[in-house]
C-alpha positions as a printed NumPy array, in Angstrom:
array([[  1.415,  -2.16 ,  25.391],
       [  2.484,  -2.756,  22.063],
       [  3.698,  -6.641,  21.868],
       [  5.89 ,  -8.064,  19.841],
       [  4.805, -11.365,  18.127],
       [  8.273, -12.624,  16.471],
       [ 11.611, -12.292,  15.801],
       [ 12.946, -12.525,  11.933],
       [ 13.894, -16.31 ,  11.561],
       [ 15.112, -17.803,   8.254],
       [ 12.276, -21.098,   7.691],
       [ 11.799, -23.609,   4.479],
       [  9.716, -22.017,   1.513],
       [  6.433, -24.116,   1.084],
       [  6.074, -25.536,  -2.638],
       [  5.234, -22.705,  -5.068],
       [  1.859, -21.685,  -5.575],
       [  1.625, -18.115,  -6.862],
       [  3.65 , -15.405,  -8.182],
       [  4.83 , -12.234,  -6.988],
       [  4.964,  -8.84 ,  -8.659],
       [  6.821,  -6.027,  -7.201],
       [  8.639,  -2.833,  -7.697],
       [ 11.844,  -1.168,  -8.072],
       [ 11.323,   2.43 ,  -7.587],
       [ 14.62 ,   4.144,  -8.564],
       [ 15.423,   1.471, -11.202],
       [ 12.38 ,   1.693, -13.092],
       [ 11.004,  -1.902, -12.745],
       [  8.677,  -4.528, -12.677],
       [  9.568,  -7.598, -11.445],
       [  7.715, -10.914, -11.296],
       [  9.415, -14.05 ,  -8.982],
       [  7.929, -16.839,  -7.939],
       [  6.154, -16.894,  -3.985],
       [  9.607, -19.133,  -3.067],
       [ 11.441, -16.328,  -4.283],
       [ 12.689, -18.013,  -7.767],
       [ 12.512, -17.322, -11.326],
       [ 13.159, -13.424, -11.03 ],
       [ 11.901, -11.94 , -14.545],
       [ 11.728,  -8.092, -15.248],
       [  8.752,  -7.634, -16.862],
       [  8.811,  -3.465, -17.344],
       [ 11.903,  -1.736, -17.54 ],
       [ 12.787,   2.279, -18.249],
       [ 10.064,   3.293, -16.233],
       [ 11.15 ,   7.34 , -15.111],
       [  8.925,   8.603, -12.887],
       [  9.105,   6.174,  -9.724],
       [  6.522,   3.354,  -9.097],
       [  5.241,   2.85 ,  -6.284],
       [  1.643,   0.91 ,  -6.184],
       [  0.813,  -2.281,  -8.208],
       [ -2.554,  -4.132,  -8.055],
       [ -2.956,  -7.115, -10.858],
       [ -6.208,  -8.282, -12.158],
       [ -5.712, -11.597, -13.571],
       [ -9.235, -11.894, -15.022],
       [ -8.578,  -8.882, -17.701],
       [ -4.909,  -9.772, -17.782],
       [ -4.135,  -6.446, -16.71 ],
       [ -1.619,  -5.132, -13.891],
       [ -2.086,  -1.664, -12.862],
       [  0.599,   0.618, -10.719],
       [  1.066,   3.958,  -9.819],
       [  3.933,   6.664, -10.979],
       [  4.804,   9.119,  -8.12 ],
       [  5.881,  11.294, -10.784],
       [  9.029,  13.761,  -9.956],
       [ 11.307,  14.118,  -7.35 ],
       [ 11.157,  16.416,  -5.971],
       [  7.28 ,  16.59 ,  -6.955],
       [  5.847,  18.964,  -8.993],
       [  2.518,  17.722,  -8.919],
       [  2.526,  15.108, -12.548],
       [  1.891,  11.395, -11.387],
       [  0.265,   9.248, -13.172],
       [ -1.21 ,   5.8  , -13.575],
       [ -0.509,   3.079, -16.114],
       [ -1.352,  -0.611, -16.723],
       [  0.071,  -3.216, -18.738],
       [ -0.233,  -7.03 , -19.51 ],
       [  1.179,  -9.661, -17.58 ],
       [  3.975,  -9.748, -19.39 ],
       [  4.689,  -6.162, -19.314],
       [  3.579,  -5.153, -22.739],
       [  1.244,  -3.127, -24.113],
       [  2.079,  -0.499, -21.338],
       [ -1.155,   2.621, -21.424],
       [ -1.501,   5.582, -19.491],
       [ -4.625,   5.598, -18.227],
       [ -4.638,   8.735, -15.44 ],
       [ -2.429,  10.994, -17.095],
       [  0.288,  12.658, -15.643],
       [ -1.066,  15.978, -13.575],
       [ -4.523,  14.131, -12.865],
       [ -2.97 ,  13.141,  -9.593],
       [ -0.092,  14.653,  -7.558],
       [  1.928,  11.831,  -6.495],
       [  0.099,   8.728,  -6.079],
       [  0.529,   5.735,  -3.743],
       [ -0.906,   2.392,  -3.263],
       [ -3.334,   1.609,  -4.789],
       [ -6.859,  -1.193,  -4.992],
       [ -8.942,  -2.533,  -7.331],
       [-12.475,  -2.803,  -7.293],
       [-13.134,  -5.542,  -9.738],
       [-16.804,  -6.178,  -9.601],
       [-17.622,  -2.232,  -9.861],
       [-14.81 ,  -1.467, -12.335],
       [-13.115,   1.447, -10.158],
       [ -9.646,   2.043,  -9.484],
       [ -8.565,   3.578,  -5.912],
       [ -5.776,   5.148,  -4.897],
       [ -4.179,   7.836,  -2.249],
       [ -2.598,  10.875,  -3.177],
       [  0.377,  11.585,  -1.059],
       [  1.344,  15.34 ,  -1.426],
       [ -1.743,  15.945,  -2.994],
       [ -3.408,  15.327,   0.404],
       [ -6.369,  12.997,  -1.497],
       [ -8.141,   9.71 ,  -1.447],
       [ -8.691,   9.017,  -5.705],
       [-11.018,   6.871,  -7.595],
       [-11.713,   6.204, -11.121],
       [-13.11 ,   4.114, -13.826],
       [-10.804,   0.903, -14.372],
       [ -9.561,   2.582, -18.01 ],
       [ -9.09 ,   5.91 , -16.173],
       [-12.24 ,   7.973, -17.021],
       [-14.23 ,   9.968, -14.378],
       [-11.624,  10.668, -11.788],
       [-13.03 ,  11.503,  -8.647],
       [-11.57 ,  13.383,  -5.045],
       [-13.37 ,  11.06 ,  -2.235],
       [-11.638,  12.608,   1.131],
       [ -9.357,  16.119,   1.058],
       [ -7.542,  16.515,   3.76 ],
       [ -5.623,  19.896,   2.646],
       [ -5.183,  22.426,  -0.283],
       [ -2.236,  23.899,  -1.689],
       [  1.614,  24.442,  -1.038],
       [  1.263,  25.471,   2.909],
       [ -1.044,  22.513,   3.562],
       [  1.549,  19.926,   1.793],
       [  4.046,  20.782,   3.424],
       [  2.542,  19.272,   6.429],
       [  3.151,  15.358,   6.478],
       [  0.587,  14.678,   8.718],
       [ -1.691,  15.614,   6.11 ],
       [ -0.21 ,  12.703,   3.289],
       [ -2.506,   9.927,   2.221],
       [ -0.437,   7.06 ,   1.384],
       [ -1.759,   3.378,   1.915],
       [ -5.258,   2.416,   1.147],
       [ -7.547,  -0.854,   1.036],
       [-11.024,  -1.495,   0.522],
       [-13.888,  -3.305,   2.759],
       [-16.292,  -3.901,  -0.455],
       [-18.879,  -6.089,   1.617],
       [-19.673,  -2.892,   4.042],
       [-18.469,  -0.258,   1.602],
       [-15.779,   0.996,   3.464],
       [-12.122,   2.624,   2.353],
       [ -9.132,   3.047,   5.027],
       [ -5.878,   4.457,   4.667],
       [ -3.233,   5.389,   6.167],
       [ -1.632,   9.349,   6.8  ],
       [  2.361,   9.19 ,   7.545],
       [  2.893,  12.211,   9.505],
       [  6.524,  13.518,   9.498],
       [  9.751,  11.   ,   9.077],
       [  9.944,   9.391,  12.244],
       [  7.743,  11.63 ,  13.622],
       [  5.586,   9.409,  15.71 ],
       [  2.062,  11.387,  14.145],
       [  0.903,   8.708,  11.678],
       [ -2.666,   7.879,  11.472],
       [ -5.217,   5.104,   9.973],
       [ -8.894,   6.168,   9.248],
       [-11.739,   4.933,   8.088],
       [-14.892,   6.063,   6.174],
       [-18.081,   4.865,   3.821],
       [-17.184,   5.005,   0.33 ],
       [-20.27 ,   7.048,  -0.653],
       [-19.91 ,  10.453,   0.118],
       [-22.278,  11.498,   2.578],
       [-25.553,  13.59 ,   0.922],
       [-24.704,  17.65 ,   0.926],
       [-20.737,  16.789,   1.744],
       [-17.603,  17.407,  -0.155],
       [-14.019,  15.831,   0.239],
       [-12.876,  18.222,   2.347],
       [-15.501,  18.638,   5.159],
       [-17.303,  15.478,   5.324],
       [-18.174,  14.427,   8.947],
       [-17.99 ,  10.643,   8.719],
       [-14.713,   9.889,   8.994],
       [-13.49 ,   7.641,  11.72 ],
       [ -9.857,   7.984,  13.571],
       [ -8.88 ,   3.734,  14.051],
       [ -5.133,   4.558,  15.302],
       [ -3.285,   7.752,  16.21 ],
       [  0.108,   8.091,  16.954],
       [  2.076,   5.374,  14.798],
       [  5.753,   6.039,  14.155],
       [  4.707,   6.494,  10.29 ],
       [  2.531,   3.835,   8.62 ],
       [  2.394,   3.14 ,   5.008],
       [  1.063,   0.617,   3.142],
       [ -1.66 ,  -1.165,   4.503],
       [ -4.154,  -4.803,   3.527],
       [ -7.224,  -6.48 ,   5.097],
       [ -8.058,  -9.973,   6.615],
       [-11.872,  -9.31 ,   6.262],
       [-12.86 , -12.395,   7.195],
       [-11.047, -12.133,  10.221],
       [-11.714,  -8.417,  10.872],
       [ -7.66 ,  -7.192,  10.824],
       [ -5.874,  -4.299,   9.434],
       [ -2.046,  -5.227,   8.857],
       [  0.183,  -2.65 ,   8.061],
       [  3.905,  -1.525,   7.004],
       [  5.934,   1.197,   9.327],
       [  8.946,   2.994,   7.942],
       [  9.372,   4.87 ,  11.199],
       [ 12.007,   4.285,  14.083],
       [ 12.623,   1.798,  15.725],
       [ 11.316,  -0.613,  17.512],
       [  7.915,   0.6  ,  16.636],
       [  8.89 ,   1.001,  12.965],
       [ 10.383,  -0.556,  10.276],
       [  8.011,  -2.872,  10.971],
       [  4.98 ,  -5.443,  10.354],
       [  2.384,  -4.74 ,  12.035],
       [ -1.535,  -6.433,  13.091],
       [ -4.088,  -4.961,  14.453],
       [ -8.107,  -5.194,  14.825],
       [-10.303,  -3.161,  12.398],
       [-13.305,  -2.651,  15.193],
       [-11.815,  -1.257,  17.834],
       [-11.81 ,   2.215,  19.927],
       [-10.771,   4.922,  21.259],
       [ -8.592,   4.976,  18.553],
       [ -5.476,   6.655,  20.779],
       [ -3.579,   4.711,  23.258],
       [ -4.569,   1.826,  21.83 ],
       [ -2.829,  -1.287,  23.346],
       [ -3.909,  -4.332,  20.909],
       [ -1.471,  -3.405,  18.045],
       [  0.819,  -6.618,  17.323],
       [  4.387,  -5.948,  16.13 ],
       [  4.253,  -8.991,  13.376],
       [  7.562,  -8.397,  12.559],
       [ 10.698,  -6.184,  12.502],
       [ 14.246,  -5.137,  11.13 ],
       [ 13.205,  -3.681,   7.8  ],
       [ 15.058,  -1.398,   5.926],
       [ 11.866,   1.026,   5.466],
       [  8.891,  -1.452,   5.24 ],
       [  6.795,  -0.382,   2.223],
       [  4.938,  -2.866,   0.385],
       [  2.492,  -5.707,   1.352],
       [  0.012,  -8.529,  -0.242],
       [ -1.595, -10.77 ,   1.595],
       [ -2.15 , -14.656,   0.755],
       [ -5.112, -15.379,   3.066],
       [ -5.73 , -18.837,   2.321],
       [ -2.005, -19.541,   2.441],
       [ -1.474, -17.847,   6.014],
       [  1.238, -15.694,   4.135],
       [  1.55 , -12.247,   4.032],
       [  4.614, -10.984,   1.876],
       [  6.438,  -7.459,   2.469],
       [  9.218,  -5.462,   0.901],
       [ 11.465,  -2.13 ,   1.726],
       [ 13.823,   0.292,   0.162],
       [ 16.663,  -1.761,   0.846],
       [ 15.791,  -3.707,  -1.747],
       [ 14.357,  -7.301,  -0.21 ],
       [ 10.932,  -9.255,  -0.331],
       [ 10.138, -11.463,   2.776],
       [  6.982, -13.894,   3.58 ],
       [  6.072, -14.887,   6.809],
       [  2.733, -16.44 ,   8.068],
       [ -0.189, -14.275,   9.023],
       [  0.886, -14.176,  12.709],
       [  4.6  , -13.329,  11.617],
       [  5.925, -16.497,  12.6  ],
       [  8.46 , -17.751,  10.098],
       [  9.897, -14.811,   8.39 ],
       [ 12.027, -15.791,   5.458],
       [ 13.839, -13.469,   2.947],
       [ 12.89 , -14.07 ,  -0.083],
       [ 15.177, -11.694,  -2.086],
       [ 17.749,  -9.149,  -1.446],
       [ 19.498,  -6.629,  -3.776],
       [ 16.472,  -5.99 ,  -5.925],
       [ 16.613,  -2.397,  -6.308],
       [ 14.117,   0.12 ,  -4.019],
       [ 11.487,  -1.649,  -3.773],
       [  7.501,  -0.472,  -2.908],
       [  4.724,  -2.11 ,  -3.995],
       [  3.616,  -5.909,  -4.125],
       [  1.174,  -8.063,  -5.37 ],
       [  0.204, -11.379,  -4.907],
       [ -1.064, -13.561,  -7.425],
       [ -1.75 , -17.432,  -7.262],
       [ -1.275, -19.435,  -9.78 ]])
């Protein structure tokens, strides 16, 4: 069965070591706190068409997020980076390149960009300023095919060591039909997005999963849930190597009682892992969701986070 591994608990913040960057989707924002939860700063404000992924590359300076674009969609997200300090804000997918984009990943050391593609059914990549946008996995085409949830790619990270992408597919609200899959990078030789045979099924049957992150070194998938309860509006752990992939018994409940989980970073050598939902609070708890604190509350809608330490 599905376990349970804590109950929300309020616990002491550790002494500061990082900073936090998140989003408010319907108020247009970037925010930027510190990992105890102080020092709230907007950073980006008037933004229109509804954030929802942020990765930050503190190398370049740069933090990059995604713009589902309309709502209801019509098809013209975008994405956009910035400095740290919110200026200098560039368009660098333009609006229409992608349908509604999601989380999104870096990949520093090649100088791509990754993201899923909810109603447009697709898992994205590009060149780090937004040149050579490319259609890796398809998994439907056109209006009668979107309007199928199970269909919607929405969370995505990267295994860069064995060149592998997973993400997640929602299924309907509450539905009980979400997914997690796996696949190589590299499109297999002769193959095209839609029809390529390597794709792996980890988990079937979730309540709806959304964004997701990876403990490589420790070989786990963790994952958000905005489905029902008690299986959603979750945290949730799992192994990455595993199978069959349904009716599979070693998912951990990390924690529970959001108000539609969303976003998550992970701190790996600070056994945190911090999390946000649409009602508008960050938490942190420790990588076995022990110690659950609430960080924030009243921040807007918020969806994506990134972790950054200092």
């Amino acid at each position: 069965m599905t376990s349970i591994a804590s109950v929300p608990t309020r616990a002491p913040a550790p002494a500061t070591v990082g900073r936090l960057f998140f989003l408010d989707l319907i108020g247009g924002r970037i925010l930027t706190a510190n990992d105890d939860g102080s020092d709230v700063r907007v950073i980006v404000n008037g933004l229109t068409k509804h954030p929802d992924g942020i990765e930050i590359d503190v190398e370049t300076g740069y933090m990059y997020w995604t713009n589902m674009g309309s709502f209801p969609p019509i098809g013209d997200g975008s994405i956009q980076r910035a400095n740290l300090d919110g200026s200098h804000i560039t368009t660098i997918v333009p609006e229409g390149a992608t349908y509604v984009p999601k989380q999104l990943e870096l990949d520093r050391k090649n100088g791509k960009i990754y993201w899923s593609d909810r109603e447009g059914m697709r898992i994205m990549r590009a060149n780090i300023d937004g040149s050579e946008i490319e259609t890796l996995v398809e998994t439907g085409r056109g209006d009668t095919d979107r309007r199928d949830q199970r269909r919607w790619c929405v969370g995505i990270a990267l295994d860069h060591e064995r060149g592998q992408m997973y993400w997640t597919q929602k299924g309907g609200d509450d539905a009980g039909l979400g997914q997690i899959f796996r696949a190589p990078i590299a499109m297999p030789i002769g193959q095209r997005p839609d029809s390529r045979t390597d794709i792996e099924l980890l988990f079937d049957a979730l309540p709806e999963p959304i964004d997701l992150a990876l403990d490589l070194g420790r070989r786990l998938m963790y994952w958000t849930d905005r489905g029902a309860p008690p299986r959603g509006n979750t945290l949730n752990r799992a192994p990455m190597d595993a199978d069959p992939p349904t009716n599979r018994t070693d998912v951990t409940i990390l924690d529970t009682g959001l108000k539609e989980g969303i976003g998550l970073a992970l701190d790996l050598k600070g056994d945190r892992v911090f999390f946000t939902d649409l009602g508008g609070s960050v938490y942190r708890a420790r990588l076995d969701g022990s110690a659950m604190t609430t960080l924030l509350e009243h921040q807007g809608t918020n969806t994506g986070i990134a972790y950054v330490k200092a």
